[in-house]
MIGUGU-770280 format. One record per residue (C-alpha): residue in one letter; x negated, y negated, z. Coordinates in steps of 0.25 Angstrom, whole numbers, plus 5000, padded with zeros to 4 digits. Layout:
N
aXYZ ...
% end
This chain:
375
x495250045022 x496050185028 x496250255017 x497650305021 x497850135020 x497150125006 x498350164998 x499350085007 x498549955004 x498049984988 x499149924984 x498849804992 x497349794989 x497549794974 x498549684974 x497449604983 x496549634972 x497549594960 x498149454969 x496549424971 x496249434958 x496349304947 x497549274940 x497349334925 x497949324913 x499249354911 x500649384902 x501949304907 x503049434910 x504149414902 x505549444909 x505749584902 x504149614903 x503749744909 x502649754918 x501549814914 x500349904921 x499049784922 x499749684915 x499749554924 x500949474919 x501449334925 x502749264928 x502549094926 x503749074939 x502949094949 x501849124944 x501849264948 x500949364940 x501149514939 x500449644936 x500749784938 x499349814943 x498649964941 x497850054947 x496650134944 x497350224940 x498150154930 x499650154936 x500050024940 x499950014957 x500749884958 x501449764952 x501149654957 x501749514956 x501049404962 x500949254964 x500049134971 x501049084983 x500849004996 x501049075009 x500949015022 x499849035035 x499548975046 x498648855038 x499848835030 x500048885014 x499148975009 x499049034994 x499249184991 x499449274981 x500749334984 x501349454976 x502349554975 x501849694973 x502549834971 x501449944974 x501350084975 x500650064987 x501449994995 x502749954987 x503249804985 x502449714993 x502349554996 x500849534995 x500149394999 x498549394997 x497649275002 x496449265010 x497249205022 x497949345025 x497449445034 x496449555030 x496449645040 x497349785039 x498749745043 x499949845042 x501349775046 x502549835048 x503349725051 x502949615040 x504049535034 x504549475019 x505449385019 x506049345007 x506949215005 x507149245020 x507649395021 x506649485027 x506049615023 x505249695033 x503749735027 x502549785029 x501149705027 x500049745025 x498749675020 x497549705012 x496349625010 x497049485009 x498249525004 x499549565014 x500549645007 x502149675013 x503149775010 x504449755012 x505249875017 x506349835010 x505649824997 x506949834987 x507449714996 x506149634995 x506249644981 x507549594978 x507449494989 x506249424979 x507349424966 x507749284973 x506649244982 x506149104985 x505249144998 x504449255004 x503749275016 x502749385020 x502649395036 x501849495043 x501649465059 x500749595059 x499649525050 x499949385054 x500549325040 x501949245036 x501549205023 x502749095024 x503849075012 x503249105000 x503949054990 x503749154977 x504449104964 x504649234961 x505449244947 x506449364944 x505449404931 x504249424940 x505049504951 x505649584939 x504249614936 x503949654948 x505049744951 x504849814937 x503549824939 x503849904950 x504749994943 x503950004929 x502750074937 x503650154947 x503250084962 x503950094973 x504449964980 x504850014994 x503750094996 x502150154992 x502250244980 x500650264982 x500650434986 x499450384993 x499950265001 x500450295013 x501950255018 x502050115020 x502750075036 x504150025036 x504349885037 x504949835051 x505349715056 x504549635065 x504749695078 x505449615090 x504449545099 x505449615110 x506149735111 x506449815123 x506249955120 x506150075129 x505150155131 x505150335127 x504350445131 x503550405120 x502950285124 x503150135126 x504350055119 x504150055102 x503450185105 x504350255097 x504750145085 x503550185075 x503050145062 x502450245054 x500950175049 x500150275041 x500550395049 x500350325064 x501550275073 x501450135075 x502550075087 x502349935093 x502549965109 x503449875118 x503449845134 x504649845142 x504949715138 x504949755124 x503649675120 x502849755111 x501549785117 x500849875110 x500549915094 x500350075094 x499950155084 x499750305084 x499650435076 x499650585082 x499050695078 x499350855080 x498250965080 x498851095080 x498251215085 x498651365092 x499051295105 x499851155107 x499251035097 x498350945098 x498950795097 x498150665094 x498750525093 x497850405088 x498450295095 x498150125090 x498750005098 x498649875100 x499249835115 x499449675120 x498749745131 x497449805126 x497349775112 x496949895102 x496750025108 x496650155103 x497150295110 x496850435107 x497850555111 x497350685112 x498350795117 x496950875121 x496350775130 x496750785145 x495950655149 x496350585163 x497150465163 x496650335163 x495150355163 x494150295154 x493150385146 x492050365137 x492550345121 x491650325108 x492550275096 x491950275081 x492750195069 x492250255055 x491050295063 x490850205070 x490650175084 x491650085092 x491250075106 x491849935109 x492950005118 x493550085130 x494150225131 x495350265141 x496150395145 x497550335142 x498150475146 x497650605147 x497550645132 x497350495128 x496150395125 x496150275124 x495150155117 x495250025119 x494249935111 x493649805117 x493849745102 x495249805097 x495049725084 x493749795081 x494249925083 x495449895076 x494549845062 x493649965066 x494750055063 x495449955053 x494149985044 x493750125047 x494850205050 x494350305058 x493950325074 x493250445082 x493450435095 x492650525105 x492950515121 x492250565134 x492750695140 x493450725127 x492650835117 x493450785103 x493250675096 x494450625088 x494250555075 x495750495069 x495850385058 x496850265058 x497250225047 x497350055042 x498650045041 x498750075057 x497849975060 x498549865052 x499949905059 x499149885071 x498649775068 x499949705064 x500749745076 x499749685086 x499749545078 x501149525077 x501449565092 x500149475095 x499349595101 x498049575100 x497049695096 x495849665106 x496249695120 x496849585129 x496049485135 x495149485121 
% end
C-alpha cells in the first residue's frame, strides 16, 4: 500500500484486526464508568462491547464500540460485525467487516448513512474486509444515534447497501463512546493523525443528469473538483448532461531561468474507452494525432499490453488493452515510468491509492466499465 494512504487507512486496519479477533473476557461498564486505555468493557443491551484501543506507542488511537448485526446483500442476510469508531485517523466512522465486502481499494465520496431515515452524506472507504464511512456532518451523525432504531450504510461507488441494521444501541454505550472520545482528546469531524492526509468532503450522490455548460477549461464538471490526496478529481458530462467521463489529474510546475516547465498526470475512466492514462508535457511539441512507440514500467515493471497516442501536441496518451490490470498494477505499486519514441525524457510520477479508489468508485456507480468498450 501507498504510503501517503497508510496513515489514512491505519485506522481502518487496526479496527479489522480488533473486529477479527475472538470475543475476550470482559467487565460490564457501569453508567458512571470511565473508559480506560486497553480495557475491553461490555454493555449486556445490545451486546455491544468496547475498548479504547492503543497504539505502539502506548496512546490510545481509537475507541471502538462494536456488535455482531445482520446486514443485507444480494443472497439475502448476512452477519457482520458492525462498530462505531472514533479515530485519529479518520475521525467517527460506521464500520461493517465480513467476508462478503469488497477488498479491493475503494475511495467514495458520495457514500451515504442513513439513520432512522435522515441521511448524512459520507465518505467510504474499505480495508481488507472491512468498509468504513464518515459522515460529514459527524456532530449530526452522532446525536442522530442517541434515539436510533435503524442505520444503513450505502456506497454506490463500492457496490454495498447494507440494508436497515437494526443496532439496539443503549444511551450508556453511546455515552461511552462519546467520552471515550473526549477522555483521549480525538476529533470526531476530522483526522487528528499529523500524518494522515485530509480526508474528501462528503457529497451527495451526484444527479444522473445535469445539463452543464462547457468553459475554456474543458468539458462540463470540468471545473467542480474534489480534492483526493492533492489531485482534482471532476466527473465530466455531455451535452445532454450524462456523465461520461471519471477524470483525475494533478499538475506540476518546474521552475527555471526562462518560462516553467508544466507536467499534469492525467487517470480516467470514459464509457468510451475504458481506463486511459495521459501525460502533459509543456516541452513536448509532438504532431496531433499520430501514434508513437511507448514502453510503460509499474514498480519496475514492464506493462506492454497497450497503445500510445499524441492527444495534442504537448500530450501522450496510453490506452491499455486490460484497463483492470493496469488499474491493480498501479493499485499495488504505485509508481509508473513512462519513456516515448521522439521524446529524450523519461517521466516517472507516482499515484497515490486513494486516487485509484476514487476512480474506481466513480466508474462503478455511473456503470462505466474500466476495460475498454467492446471488452
Amino acid at each position: 500500500m501507498p504510503a501517503s494512504l497508510r496513515h489514512l487507512w491505519k485506522a481502518a486496519a487496526a479496527l479489522a484486526a480488533l473486529l477479527a479477533a475472538a470475543p475476550s473476557p470482559a467487565a460490564s461498564a457501569a453508567p458512571a464508568d470511565k473508559p480506560v486505555a486497553g480495557q475491553q468493557v461490555r454493555f449486556p443491551q445490545g451486546a455491544w462491547s468496547a475498548l479504547p484501543q492503543t497504539g505502539p506507542d502506548g496512546q490510545v488511537r481509537q475507541c471502538v464500540l462494536v456488535a455482531l448485526r445482520q446486514r443485507t446483500n444480494a443472497n439475502g442476510k448476512v452477519d457482520t460485525r458492525f462498530a462505531l469508531n472514533i479515530s485519529r485517523g479518520s475521525g467517527l466512522v460506521f464500520t461493517m467487516m465480513d467476508d462478503g465486502l469488497p477488498t479491493e481499494q475503494v475511495l467514495d465520496d458520495q457514500a451515504e448513512i442513513v439513520i432512522d431515515g435522515r441521511s448524512f452524506p459520507a465518505v467510504g472507504f474499505s480495508v481488507g474486509t472491512a468498509f468504513a464511512l464518515h459522515p460529514g456532518d459527524a456532530d449530526g451523525a452522532l446525536t442522530a444515534l442517541g434515539k436510533a432504531k435503524q442505520v444503513t450504510l450505502r456506497s454506490d461507488g463500492a457496490g454495498i447497501d447494507s440494508g436497515a441494521v437494526a443496532i439496539n444501541l443503549p444511551q450508556d454505550a453511546l455515552g461511552w463512546l462519546t467520552q471515550c472520545g473526549k477522555t483521549f482528546d480525538i476529533a470526531i469531524d476530522k483526522p487528528t493523525d499529523p500524518n494522515a492526509p485530509d480526508m474528501p468532503t462528503p457529497r451527495p450522490r451526484s444527479p444522473k443528469i445535469a445539463v452543464m455548460q462547457a468553459t475554456p477549461a474543458g468539458p462540463p464538471g470540468i471545473e467542480d473538483k474534489q480534492k483526493i490526496e492533492g489531485w482534482d478529481a471532476s466527473e465530466l458530462r455531455n451535452r445532454d448532461g450524462a456523465i461520461m467521463v471519471c477524470f483525475i489529474r494533478r499538475h506540476y510546475v518546474i521552475p527555471g531561468d526562462g518560462p516553467p516547465r508544466r507536467f499534469g498526470t492525467f487517470l480516467m475512466a470514459s464509457r468510451l474507452k475504458g481506463f486511459s492514462m495521459m501525460v502533459k508535457d509543456s516541452k513536448l511539441d509532438l504532431p496531433d494525432g499520430t501514434t508513437i512507440e511507448a514502453t510503460l514500467k509499474v514498480g519496475g515493471e514492464p506493462f506492454p499490453a497497450l497503445s500510445a497516442q499524441v492527444l495534442g501536441h504537448d500530450e501522450i496518451g496510453l490506452f491499455p488493452q486490460h484497463g483492470n490490470a493496469l488499474v491493480a498494477a498501479l493499485e499495488k505499486r504505485s509508481v509508473f515510468e513512462l519513456r516515448a519514441s521522439k521524446v529524450e525524457d523519461k517521466y516517472e510520477f507516482s499515484v497515490h491509492g486513494g486516487v485509484i479508489g476514487w476512480l474506481r468508485a466513480c466508474a462503478r456507480r455511473n456503470g462505466i466499465s474500466i476495460e475498454p468498450a467492446g471488452q
